[in-house]
VMD Tcl script that draws the C-alpha trace (Angstrom):
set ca {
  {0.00 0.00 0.00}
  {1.67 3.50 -0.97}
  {2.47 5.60 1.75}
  {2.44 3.18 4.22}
  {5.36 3.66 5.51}
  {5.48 7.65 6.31}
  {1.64 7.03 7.61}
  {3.65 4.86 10.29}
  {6.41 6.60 11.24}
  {3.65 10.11 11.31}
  {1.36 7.81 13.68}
  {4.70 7.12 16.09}
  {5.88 10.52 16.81}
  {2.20 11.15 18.05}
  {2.66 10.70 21.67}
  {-0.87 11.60 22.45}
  {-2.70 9.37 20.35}
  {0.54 6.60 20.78}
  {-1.07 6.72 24.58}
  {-4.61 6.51 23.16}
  {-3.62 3.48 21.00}
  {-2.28 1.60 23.93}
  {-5.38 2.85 25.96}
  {-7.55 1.20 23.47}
  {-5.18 -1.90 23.05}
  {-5.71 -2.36 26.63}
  {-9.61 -2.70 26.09}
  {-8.72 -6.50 24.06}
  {-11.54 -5.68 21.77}
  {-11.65 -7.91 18.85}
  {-10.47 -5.60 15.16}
  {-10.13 -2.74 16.97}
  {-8.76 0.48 15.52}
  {-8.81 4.52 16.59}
  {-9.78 6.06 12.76}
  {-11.59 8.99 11.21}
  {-10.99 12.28 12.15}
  {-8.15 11.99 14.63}
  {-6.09 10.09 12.49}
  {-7.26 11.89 9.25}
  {-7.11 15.01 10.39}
  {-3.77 14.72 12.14}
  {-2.13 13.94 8.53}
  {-4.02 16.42 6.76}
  {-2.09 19.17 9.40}
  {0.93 17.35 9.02}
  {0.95 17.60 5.10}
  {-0.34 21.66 5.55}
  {2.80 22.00 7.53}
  {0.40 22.98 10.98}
  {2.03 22.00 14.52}
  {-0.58 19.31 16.02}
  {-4.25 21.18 16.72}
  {-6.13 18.35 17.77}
  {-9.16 19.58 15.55}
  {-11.08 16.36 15.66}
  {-14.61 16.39 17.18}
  {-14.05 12.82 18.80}
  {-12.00 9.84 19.18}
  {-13.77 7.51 17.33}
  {-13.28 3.64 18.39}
  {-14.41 0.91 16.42}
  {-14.55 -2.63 16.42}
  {-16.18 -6.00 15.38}
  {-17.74 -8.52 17.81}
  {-20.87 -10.48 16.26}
  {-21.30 -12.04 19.79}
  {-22.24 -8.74 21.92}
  {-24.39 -6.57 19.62}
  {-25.45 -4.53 23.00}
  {-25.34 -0.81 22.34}
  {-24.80 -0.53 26.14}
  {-21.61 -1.98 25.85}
  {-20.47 0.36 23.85}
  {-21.56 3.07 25.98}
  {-19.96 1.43 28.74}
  {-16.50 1.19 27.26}
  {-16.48 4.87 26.60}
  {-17.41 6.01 30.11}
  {-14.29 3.75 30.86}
  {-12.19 5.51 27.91}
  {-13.42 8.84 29.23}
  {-12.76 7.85 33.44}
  {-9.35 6.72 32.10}
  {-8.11 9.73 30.30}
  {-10.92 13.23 31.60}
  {-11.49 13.31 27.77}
  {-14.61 13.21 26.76}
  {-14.36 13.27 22.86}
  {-14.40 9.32 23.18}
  {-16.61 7.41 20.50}
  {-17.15 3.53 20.78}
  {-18.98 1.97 18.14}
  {-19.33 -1.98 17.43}
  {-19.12 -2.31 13.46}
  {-20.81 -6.03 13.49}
  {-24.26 -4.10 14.57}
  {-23.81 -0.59 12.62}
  {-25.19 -2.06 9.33}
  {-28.35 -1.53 11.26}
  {-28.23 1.96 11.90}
  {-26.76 2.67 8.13}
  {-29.09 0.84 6.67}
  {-26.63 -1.38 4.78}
  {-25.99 -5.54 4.57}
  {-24.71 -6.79 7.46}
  {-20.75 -6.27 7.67}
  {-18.41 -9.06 8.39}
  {-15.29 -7.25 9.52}
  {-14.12 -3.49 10.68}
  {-12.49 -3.59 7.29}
  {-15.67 -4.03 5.40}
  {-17.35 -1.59 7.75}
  {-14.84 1.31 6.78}
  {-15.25 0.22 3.30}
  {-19.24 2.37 3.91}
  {-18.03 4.98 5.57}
  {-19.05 8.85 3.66}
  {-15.59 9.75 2.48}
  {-12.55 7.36 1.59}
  {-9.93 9.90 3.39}
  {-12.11 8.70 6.61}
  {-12.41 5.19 6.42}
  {-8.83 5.09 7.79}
  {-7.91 3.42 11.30}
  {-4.63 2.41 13.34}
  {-4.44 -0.14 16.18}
  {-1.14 -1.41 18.14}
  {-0.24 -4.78 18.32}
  {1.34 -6.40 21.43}
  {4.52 -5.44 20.26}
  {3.78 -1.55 19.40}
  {4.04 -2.07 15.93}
  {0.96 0.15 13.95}
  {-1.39 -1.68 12.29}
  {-3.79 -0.12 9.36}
  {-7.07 -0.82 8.22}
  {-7.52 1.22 4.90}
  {-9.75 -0.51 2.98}
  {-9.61 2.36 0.30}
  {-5.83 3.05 0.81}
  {-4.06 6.04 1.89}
  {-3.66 7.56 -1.54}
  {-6.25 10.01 -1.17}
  {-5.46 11.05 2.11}
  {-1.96 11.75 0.69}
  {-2.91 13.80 -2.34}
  {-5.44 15.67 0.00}
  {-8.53 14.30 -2.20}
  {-11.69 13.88 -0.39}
  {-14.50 11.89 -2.22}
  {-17.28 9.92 -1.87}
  {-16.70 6.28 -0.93}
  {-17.16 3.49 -3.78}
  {-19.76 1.52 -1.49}
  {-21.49 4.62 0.38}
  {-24.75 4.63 -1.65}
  {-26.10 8.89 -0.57}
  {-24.39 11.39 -2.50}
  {-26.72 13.59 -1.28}
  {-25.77 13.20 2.13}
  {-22.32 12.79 1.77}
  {-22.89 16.44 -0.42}
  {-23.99 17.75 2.42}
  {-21.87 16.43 5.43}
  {-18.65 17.40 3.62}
  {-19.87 20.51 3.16}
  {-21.15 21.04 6.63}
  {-17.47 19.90 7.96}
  {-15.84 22.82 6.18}
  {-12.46 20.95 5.57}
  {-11.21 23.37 3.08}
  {-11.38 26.37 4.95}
  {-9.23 24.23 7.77}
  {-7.01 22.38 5.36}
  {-7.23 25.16 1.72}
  {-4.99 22.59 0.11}
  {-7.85 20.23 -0.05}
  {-9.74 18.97 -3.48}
  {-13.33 18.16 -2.48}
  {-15.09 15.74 -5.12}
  {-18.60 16.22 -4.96}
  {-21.03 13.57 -5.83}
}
mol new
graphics top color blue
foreach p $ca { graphics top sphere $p radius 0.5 }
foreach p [lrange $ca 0 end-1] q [lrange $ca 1 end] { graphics top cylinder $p $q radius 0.2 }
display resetview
């Protein structure tokens, strides 16, 4: 996968989100990666030569377990996340039940969930193995995230919506280098 290994070596001199990683790690949730705006964003000042802002709206957790579809779990691990660190920006979502909600076929893995998500730059996430070593799940790649692209996922079926949400963000007054692909 191109850029692979600069999207490491960015993720490791992140000492805040290095923490969160670990934090999450510690959780033993089954495919479980920090992604979306925290890691997106982070790059996206990186590449617009910004020191670190932190201008993500949460920490968005996901993961896939088939075997406990209870929304209260979730909830649960993110008043844990949020005891842990006195930041509440934490986001925990099981990806085995969020077909429901999206109104999609079932998904089988957090990779095929992020494969649905609005924008390909997005569908991004980072885990730590046992060992610290980063782990991606990019279903789409990190080419567009790289060439500061943002467009509609392949599999995301609203263009309307994803129309709207991008321009609701208001990425490219944040990031002006951006190309935004509408729908």
């Amino acid at each position: 996968m191109l850029h692979v290994e600069k999207f490491v070596q960015a993720i490791m001199a992140h000492e805040e989100l290095m923490h969160d990683l670990r934090r999450v790690r510690s959780l033993q949730l089954p495919q479980c990666y920090i992604g979306a705006g925290y890691v997106r964003n982070y790059i996206w000042d990186l590449l617009h030569g910004y020191a670190l802002r932190e201008l993500h709206s949460d920490i968005d957790v996901v993961y896939y377990d088939a075997s406990d579809l209870r929304e209260e779990r979730d909830i649960q691990l993110e008043r844990q996340l949020r005891e842990l660190t006195g930041n509440a920006k934490w986001s925990v979502k099981n990806q085995a039940r969020m077909h429901l909600r999206n109104g999609t076929v079932p998904y089988h893995s957090t990779e095929d969930a992020l494969r649905y998500w609005p924008e390909v730059v997005t569908a991004i996430g980072v885990q730590l193995d046992e060992e610290d070593r980063v782990n991606i799940c990019a279903p789409h790649g990190l080419h567009d995230l790289y060439q500061l692209v943002v467009r509609k996922s392949p599999f995301f079926t609203d263009a309307d919506y994803y129309n709207q949400r991008v321009q609701k963000k208001c990425w490219q007054e944040q990031w002006p280098k951006l190309t935004i692909i509408t729908a």
